[in-house]
C-alpha positions as CSV (number, residue, x, y, z in Angstrom):
1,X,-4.1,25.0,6.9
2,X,-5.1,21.0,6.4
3,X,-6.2,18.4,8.7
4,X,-2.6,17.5,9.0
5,X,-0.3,20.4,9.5
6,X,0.2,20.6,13.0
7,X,-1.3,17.8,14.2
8,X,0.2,14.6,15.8
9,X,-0.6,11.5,13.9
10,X,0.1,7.4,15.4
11,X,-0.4,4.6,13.4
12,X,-0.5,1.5,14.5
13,X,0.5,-1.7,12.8
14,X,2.8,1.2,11.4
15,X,5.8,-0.8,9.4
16,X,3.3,-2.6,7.2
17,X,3.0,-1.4,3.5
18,X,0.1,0.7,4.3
19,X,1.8,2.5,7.0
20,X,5.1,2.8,5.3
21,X,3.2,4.2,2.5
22,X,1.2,6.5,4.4
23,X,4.6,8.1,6.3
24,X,6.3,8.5,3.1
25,X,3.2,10.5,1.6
26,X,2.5,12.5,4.4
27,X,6.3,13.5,5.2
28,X,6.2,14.4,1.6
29,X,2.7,16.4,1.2
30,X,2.0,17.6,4.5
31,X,3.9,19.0,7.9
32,X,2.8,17.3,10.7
33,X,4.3,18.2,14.2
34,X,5.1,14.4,14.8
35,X,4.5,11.5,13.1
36,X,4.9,8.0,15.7
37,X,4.8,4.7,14.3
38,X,3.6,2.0,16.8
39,X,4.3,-1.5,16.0
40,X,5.5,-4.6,18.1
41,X,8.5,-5.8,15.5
42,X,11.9,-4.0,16.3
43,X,13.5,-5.2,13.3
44,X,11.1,-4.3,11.0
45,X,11.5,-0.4,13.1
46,X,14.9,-0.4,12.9
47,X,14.7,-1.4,8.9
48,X,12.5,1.4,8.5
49,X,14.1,3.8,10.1
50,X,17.0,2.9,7.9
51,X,14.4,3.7,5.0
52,X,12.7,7.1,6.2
53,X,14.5,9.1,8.2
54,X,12.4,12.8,9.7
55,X,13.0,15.0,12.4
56,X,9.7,14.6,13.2
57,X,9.3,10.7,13.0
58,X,9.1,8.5,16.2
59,X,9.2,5.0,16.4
60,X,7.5,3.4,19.4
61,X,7.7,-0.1,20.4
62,X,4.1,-1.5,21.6
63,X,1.5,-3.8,21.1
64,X,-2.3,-2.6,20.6
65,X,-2.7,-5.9,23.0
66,X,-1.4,-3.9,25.9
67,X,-3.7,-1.3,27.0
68,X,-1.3,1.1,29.2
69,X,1.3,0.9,26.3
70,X,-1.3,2.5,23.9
71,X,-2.4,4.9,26.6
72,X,1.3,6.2,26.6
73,X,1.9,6.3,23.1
74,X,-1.0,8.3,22.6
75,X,-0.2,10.6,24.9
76,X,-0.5,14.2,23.0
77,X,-1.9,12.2,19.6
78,X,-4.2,14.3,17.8
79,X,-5.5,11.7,15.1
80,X,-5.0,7.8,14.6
81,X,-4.7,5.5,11.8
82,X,-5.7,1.9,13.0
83,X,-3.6,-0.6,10.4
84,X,-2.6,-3.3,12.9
85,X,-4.3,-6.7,12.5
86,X,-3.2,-10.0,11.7
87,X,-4.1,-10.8,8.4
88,X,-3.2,-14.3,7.8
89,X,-6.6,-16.5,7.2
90,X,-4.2,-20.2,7.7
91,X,-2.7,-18.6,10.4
92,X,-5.8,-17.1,12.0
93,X,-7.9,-20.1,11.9
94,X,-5.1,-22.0,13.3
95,X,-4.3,-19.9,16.4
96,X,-7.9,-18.5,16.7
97,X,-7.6,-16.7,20.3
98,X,-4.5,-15.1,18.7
99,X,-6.2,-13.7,16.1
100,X,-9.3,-12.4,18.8
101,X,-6.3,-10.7,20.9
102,X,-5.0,-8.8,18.3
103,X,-8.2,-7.7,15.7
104,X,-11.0,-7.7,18.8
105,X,-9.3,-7.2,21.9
106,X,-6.6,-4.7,20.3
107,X,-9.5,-2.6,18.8
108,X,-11.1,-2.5,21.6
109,X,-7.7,-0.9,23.6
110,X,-7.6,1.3,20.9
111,X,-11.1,3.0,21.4
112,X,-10.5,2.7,25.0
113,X,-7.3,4.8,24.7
114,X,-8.2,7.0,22.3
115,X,-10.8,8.1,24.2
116,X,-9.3,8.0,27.6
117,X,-5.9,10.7,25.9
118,X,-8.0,13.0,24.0
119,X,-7.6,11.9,20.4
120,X,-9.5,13.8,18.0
121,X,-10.0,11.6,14.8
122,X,-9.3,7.4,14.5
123,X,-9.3,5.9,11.6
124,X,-9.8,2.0,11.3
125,X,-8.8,-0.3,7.9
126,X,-11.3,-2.8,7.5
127,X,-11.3,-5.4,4.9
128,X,-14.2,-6.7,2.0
129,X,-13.6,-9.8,4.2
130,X,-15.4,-8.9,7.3
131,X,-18.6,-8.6,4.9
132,X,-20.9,-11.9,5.1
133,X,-17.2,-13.6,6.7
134,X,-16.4,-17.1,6.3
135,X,-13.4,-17.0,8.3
136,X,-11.8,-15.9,11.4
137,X,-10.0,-13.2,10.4
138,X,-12.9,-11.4,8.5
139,X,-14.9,-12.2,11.4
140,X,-12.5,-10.9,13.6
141,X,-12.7,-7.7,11.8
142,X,-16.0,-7.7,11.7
143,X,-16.2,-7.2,15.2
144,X,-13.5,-4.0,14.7
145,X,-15.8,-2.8,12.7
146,X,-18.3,-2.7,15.0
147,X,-16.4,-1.8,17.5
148,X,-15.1,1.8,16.4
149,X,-18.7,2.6,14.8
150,X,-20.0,1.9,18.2
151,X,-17.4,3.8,20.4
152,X,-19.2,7.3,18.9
153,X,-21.9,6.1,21.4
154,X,-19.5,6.6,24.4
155,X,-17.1,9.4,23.4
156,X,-19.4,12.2,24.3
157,X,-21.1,14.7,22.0
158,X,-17.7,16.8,21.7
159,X,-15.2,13.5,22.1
160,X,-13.3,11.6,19.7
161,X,-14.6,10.6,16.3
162,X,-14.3,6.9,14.9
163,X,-14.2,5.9,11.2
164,X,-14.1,2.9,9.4
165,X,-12.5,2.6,5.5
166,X,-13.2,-0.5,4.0
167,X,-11.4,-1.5,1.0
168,X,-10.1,-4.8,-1.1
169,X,-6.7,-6.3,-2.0
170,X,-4.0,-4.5,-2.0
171,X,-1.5,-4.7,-5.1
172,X,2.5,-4.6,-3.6
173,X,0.9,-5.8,-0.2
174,X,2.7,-8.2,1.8
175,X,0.7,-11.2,1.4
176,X,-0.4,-9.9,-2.3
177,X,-0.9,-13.0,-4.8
178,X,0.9,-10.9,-7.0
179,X,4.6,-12.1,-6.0
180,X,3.4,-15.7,-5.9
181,X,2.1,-15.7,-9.4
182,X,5.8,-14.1,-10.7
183,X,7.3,-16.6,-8.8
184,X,5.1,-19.6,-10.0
185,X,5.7,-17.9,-13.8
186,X,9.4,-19.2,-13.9
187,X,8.3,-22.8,-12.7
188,X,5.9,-22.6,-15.7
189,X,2.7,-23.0,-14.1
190,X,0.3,-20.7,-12.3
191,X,-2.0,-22.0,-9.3
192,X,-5.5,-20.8,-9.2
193,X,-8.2,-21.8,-6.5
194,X,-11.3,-21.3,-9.3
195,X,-11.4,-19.8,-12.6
196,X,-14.5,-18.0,-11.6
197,X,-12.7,-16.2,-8.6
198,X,-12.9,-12.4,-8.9
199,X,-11.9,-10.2,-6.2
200,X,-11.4,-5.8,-5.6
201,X,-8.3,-4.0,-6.7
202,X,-6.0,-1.0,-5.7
203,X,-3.1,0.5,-5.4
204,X,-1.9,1.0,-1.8
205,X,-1.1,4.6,-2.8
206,X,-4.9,4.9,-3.4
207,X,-5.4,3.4,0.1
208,X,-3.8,6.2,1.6
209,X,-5.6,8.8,0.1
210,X,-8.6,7.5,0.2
211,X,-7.8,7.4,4.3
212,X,-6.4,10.7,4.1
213,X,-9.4,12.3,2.2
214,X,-12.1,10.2,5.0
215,X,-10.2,12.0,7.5
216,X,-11.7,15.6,6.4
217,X,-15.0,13.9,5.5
218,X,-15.7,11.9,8.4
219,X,-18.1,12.9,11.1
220,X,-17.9,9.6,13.0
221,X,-19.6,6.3,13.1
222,X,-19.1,5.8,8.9
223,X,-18.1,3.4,6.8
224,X,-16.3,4.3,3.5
225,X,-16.0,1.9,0.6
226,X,-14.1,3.3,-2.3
227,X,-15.2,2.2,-6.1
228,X,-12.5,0.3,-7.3
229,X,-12.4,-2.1,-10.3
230,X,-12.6,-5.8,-10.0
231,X,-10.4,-8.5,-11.2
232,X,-10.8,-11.8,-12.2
233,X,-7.9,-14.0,-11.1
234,X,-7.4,-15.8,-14.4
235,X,-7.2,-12.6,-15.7
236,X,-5.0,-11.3,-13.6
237,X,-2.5,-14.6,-14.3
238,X,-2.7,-13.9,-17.5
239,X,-1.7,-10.2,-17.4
240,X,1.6,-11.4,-15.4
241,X,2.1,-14.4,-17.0
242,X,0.8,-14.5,-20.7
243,X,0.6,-18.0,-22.0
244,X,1.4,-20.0,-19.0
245,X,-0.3,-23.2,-18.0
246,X,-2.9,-22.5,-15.2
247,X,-3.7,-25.1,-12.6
248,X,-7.4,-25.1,-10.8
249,X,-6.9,-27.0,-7.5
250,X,-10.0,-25.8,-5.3
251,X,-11.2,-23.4,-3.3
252,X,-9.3,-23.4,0.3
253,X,-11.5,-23.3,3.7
254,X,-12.8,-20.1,4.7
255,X,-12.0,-18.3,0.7
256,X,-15.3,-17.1,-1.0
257,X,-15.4,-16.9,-5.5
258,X,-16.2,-13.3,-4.8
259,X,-15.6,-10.6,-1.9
260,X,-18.5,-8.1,-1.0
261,X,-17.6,-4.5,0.5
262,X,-21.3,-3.5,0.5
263,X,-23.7,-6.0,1.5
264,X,-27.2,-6.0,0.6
265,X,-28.2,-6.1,4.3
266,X,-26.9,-2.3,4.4
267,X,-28.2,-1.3,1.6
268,X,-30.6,0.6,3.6
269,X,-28.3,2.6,5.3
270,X,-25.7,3.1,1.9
271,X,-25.6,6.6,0.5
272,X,-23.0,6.6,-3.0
273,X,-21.1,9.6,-4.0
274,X,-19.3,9.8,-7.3
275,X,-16.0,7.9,-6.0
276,X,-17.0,6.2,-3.1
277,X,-20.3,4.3,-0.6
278,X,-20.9,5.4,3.0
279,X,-22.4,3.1,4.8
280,X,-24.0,5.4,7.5
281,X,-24.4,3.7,11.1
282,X,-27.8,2.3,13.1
283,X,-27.6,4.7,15.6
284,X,-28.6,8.7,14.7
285,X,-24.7,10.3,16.3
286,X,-25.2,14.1,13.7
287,X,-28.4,16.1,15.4
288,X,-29.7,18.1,12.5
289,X,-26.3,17.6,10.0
290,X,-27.3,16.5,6.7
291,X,-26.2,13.0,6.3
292,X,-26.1,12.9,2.8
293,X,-23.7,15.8,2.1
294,X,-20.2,15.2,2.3
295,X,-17.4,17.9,1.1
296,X,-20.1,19.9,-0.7
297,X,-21.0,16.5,-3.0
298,X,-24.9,15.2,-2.0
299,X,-25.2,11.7,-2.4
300,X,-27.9,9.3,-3.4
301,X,-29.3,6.6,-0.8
302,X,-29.0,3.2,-3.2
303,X,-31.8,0.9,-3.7
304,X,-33.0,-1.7,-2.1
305,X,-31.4,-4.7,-2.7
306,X,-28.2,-3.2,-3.8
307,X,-25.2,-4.8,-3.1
308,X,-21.7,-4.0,-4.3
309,X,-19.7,-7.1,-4.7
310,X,-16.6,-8.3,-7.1
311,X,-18.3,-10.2,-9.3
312,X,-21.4,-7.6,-9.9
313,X,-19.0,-4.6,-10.4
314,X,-18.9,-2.0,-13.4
315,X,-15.4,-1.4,-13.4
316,X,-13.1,-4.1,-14.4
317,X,-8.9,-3.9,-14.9
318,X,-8.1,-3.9,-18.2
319,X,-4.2,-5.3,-18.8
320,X,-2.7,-1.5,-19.4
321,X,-4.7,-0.8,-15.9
322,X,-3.1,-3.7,-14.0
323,X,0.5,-3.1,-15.4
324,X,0.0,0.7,-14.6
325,X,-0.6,-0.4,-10.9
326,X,1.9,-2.9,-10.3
327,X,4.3,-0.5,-12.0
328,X,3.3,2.4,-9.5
329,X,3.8,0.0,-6.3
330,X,7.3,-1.3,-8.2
331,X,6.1,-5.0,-8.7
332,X,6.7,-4.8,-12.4
């Protein structure tokens, strides 16, 4: 008996590619007693339930802006994934209170509601953006961050747990650069913001089971970074585009020439394991539980000064790796 089998899981933000993905994997690996996908987009609910059909599979209009929606929704919900957010950086910067509504005030019903109808286990997908941010939305998410580490503090010594996973772009993503570049391939030219621009990979099939494998580890108040390779983005032209012409026009407001999922401020508090950093929180929440032992794998505090960033990575994609991963998410 897993985690999963049996339980009720809600995610919100559910009819994104993470969420899609995650329904399809766990309908396919697992037997949950109900699976409810909470998002505010009808059309893109109807869509999907043209696309996955289970006896088991509810689709539930709501907004994770609307408090007493969540509360019903999670009525009986053993164990949520948090995947709504708005993402958009133009967008974000240019309807700022928006963006607060959704990524502060949404996470902050989240907690609230979680807490208030007996959830077990929440989940929340961060971003290498809310690391050092320059922009709204990674500031925004920032403050999510915080906000789920923080609500261990109030759930009670035997109340719901609250987990962050932190991870980098997503290859088959909406919003992915990866469609643009194939697109900008037949006009013959690909635009890049600066040749020295690197930034984290993965699939969003390893998203998933990266969240899927937190959800045994976590003990609340963590924040998991997988190790995933980096990526330079003239690289990663050339591996879709070999040959054509690239075009440097500038970095745009708010984008950084490398992303940062561990910063060196928290170095302090990082333990790694062999796949993955936890980034353990301020605030003592396990009594006498060995913090550095996770799943039977000890891990090792990292020194100081330690950061893990895009740029200063070990692993970078190779062109076999790349075309192996946009094959697997079907971009190829």
């Amino acid at each position: 008996m897993n985690l999963i089998d049996g339980k009720s899981i809600l995610i919100t933000g559910g009819t994104g590619s993470f969420g899609k993905a995650f329904i399809k994997y766990v309908l396919a690996n697992f037997k949950p007693k109900r699976l409810v996908v909470f998002s505010r987009d009808e059309l893109k609910q109807f869509d999907m339930a043209n696309e996955i059909d289970a006896p088991n599979l509810r689709y539930f209009i709501g907004d994770v802006r609307d408090a007493s929606r969540l509360e019903r929704a999670l009525s009986g919900i053993d164990i949520v994934i948090h995947a709504a957010a708005m993402k958009q950086v133009v967008a974000s910067e240019y309807n700022p209170i928006e963006c607060i509504m959704t990524n502060v005030i949404g996470a902050e019903n989240v907690v609230n509601a979680c807490i208030d109808c007996g959830v077990k286990k929440v989940i929340a997908l961060s971003t290498d953006k809310a690391v050092n941010p320059l922009n709204l939305y990674g500031a925004s998410k920032l403050c999510s961050d915080k906000l789920f580490v923080a609500a261990n503090n109030i759930s009670g010594a035997d109340g719901c747990r609250f987990s962050v996973v932190r991870y980098g772009n997503v290859i088959g993503s909406r919003g992915s650069v990866v469609p643009l570049f194939r697109k900008q391939m037949k006009q013959g030219k690909i635009t890049i913001t600066d040749p020295r621009m690197t930034r984290f990979w993965l699939t969003v099939g390893e998203g998933v089971n990266f969240v899927i494998n937190n959800l045994e580890l976590m003990r609340g108040g963590e924040v998991f970074v997988p190790k995933i390779p980096s990526m330079r983005l003239t690289d990663l032209a050339s591996a879709i585009a070999p040959g054509c012409e690239q075009e440097f026009i500038g970095i745009r407001p708010g984008e950084k020439l490398h992303e940062t999922m561990v910063p060196q401020d928290e170095a302090h508090q990082t333990v790694e394991f062999e796949n993955y950093y936890i980034i353990r929180p301020n605030f003592p929440l396990w009594g006498e539980v060995d913090a550095l032992t996770y799943g039977g794998e000890t891990g090792t505090p990292v020194s100081d000064g330690f950061s893990y960033s895009s740029d200063n990575n070990t692993h970078w994609v190779t062109d076999e790796e790349f075309s192996a991963m946009a094959s697997i998410e079907g971009e190829s």
